[in-house]
C-alpha distance (Angstrom), angle and dihedral (degrees) to the residues before:
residue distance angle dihedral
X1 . . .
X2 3.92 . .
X3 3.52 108.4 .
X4 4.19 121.4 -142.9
X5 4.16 89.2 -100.2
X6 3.72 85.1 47.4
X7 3.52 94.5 47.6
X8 3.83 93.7 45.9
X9 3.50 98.9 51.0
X10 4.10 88.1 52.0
X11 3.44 88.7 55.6
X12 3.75 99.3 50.1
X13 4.14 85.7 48.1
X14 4.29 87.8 48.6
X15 3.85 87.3 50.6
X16 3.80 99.0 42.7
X17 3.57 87.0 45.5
X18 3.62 94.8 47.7
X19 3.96 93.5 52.5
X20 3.50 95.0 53.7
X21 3.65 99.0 50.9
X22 4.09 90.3 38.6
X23 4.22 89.3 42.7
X24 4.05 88.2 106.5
X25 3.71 97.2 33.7
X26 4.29 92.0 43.5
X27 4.17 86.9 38.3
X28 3.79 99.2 49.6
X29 3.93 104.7 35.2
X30 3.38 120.8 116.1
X31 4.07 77.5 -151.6
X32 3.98 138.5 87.1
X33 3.07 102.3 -112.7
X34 4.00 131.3 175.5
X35 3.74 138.9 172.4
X36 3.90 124.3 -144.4
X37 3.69 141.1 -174.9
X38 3.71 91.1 151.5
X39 3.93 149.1 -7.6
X40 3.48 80.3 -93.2
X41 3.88 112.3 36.8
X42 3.68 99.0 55.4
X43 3.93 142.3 113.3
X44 3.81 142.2 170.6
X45 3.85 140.8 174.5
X46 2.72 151.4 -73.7
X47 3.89 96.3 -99.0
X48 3.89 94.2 47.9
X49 3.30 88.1 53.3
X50 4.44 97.0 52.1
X51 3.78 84.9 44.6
X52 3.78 92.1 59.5
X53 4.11 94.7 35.5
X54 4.02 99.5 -112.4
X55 3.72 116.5 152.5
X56 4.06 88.2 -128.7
X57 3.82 142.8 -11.0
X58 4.07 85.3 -95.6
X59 3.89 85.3 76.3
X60 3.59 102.0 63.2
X61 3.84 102.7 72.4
X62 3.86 87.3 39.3
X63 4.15 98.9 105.7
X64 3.73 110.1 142.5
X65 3.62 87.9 -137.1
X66 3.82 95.8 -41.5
X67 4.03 120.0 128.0
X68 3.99 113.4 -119.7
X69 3.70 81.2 -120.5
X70 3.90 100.9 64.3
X71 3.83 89.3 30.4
X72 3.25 102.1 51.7
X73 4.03 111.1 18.6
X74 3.69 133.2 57.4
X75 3.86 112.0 -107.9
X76 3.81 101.2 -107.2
X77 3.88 86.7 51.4
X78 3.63 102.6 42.8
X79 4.11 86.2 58.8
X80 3.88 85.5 48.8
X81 3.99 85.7 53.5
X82 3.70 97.5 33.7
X83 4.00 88.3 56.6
X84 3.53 96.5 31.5
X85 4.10 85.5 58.3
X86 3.65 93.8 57.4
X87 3.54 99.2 50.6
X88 3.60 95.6 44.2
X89 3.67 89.8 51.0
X90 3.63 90.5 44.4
X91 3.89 96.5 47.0
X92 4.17 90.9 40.2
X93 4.24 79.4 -130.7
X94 3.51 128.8 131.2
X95 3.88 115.7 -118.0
X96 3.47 148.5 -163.6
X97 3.74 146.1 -147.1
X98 4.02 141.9 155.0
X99 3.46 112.2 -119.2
X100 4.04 147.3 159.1
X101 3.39 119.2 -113.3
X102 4.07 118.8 -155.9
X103 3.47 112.0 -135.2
X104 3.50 131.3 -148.6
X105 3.58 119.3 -96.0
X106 3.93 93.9 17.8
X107 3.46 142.9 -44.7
X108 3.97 134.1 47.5
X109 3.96 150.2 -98.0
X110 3.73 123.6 -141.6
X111 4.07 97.2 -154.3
X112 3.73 131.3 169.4
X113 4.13 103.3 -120.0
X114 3.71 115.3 -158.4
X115 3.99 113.6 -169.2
X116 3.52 117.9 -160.4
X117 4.29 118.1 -178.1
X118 3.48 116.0 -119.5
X119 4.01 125.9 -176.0
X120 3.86 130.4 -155.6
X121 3.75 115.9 179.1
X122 4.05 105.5 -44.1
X123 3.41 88.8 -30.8
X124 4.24 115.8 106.5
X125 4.12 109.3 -153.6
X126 3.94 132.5 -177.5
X127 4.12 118.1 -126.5
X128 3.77 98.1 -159.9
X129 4.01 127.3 -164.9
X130 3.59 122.5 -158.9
X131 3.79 118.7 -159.7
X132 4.01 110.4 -177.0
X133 4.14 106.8 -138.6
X134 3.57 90.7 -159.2
């Protein structure tokens, strides 16, 4: 049995990992984009993090205990995400779903968010694209 320490440090590989094989993809897209394996392991660019009004990338994993979800999506859409997440991860398939994104500061985004499974070791990850529909 993985133990929480165990199960940190895995995450922090995935996600280091992850960066440095998306650095191209997450530097050049005209997209948001963000990976997660947890609230905590997580990052995103540069352009996720304009669209939602952070001062930096840095700021996205930042949550003082809050879940990306309820920090950063509006409550019917972080459901959407929160069960579109499971069976994704379940069904190893990408999906999709339009939702509204909370940004920081005030005020919202209704994106398109495309979820695509990604896998590093044991560990299951989420590549995420966000397309602004406004």
């Amino acid at each position: 049995m993985t133990t929480k320490a165990q199960q940190a440090k895995l995450h922090e590989e995935a996600i280091e990992w992850a960066s440095r094989e998306m650095k191209d993809l997450m530097d050049r897209s005209e997209h948001g984009i963000y990976i997660y394996a947890c609230d905590t392991h997580t990052v995103c660019n540069e352009q996720l993090a304009r669209m939602l009004g952070l001062g930096s990338p840095e700021e996205w994993a930042i949550s003082d205990g809050e879940s990306l979800v309820d920090r950063f999506l509006t409550p019917k859409s972080a459901s959407r995400v929160v069960d579109m997440y499971w069976k994704a991860m379940d069904d190893k398939v990408p999906a999709s779903a339009d939702v509204t994104f909370r940004k920081n500061g005030g005020g919202k985004v209704r994106a398109n968010l495309v979820l695509v499974p990604i896998r590093y070791k044991d560990q299951d990850m989420a590549l995420h694209f966000v397309t602004s529909r406004e």
